[in-house]
C-alpha positions, 0 to 999 in steps of 0.5 A: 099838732104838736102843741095839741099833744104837748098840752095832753103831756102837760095834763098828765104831768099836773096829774103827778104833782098833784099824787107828790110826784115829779110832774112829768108826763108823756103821751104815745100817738099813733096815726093822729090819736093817742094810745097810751098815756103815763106821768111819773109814778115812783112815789106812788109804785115805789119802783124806780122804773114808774117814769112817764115815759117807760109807763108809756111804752109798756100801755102802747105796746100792749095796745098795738100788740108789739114790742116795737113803736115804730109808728108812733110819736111820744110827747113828754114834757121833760128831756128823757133820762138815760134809762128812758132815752135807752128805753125809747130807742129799744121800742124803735120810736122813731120821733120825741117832741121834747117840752123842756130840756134837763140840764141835770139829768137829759140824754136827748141831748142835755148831758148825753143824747142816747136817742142819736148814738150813730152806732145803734141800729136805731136812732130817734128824731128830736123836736125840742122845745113845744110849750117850752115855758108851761113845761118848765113852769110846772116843774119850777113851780112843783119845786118851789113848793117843795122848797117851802114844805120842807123849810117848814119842818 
C-alpha cells in the first residue's frame, strides 16, 4: 500500500523538476484514496511557503473541510523541513511515509524530529524509507543536472 502512494508522490516530484523546481512531492490519503496532492513550487509561486507538503495540507483540508487531518497519511518523497514538519504536526496528521531522508535540512529525524517532540499535544508516526532509492535518484539526478547547466554558463 504504501509503495502504491509513494510512486503517486514520485510523479508529482517529476512533475516539479520538469517546472526547474526541487523535485519534491507528496500526496494526502484518506480512507485508501487520495485527497490532495502538491510538489514544490517555490520558483513557480515566488513564495517560500509553496512546499509539496504545506500545498498538500491546505488542498486536503479544503476537501475534508477541517483544519485537522487526523485521518489522513501524507506520502512525500523527501523528510519534511522544519516549517513542514510544524505544519503536519498543526494538522494533527497522524502518519508520514518518508521516501528518503534530508541530512541537510530533515525534522523528521535527520537534524531534528519536530514530528515526535514529546511535549507537543500532537506527535506524528514515521515509516522511513518507501522507494528509498527512486526517491533519492530523482533528487541525485535533478542536481546533477543543475550542476552541469550552471558550469556551462
Amino acid at each position: 500500500m504504501n509503495e502504491k502512494y509513494m510512486k503517486e508522490a514520485l510523479k508529482l516530484a517529476k512533475k516539479a523538476a520538469e517546472l526547474g523546481e526541487v523535485p519534491i512531492g507528496c500526496v494526502i490519503v484518506y480512507e485508501d484514496k487520495i485527497i490532495s496532492r502538491g510538489y514544490n513550487r517555490r520558483k513557480t509561486d515566488k513564495n517560500t511557503l509553496s512546499h509539496a507538503e504545506l500545498i498538500a495540507i491546505k488542498k486536503a483540508s479544503k476537501k475534508m473541510g477541517d483544519w485537522r487531518l487526523e485521518e489522513c497519511t501524507m506520502y512525500v518523497t523527501l523528510e519534511p523541513c522544519q516549517m513542514c514538519a510544524g505544519a503536519i504536526v498543526q494538522a494533527r496528521i497522524p502518519e508520514v511515509v518518508i521516501g528518503c531522508m534530508n541530512p541537510k535540512a530533515g525534522c523528521a529525524g535527520s537534524i531534528l524530529n519536530i514530528l515526535q517532540v514529546p511535549e507537543f499535544n500532537h506527535q506524528v508516526n514515521i515509516t522511513k524509507g518507501v522507494m528509498e532509492e527512486e526517491c533519492s535518484e530523482v533528487l541525485t539526478s535533478f542536481f546533477k543536472e543543475l550542476r552541469i547547466k550552471i558550469k556551462k554558463k
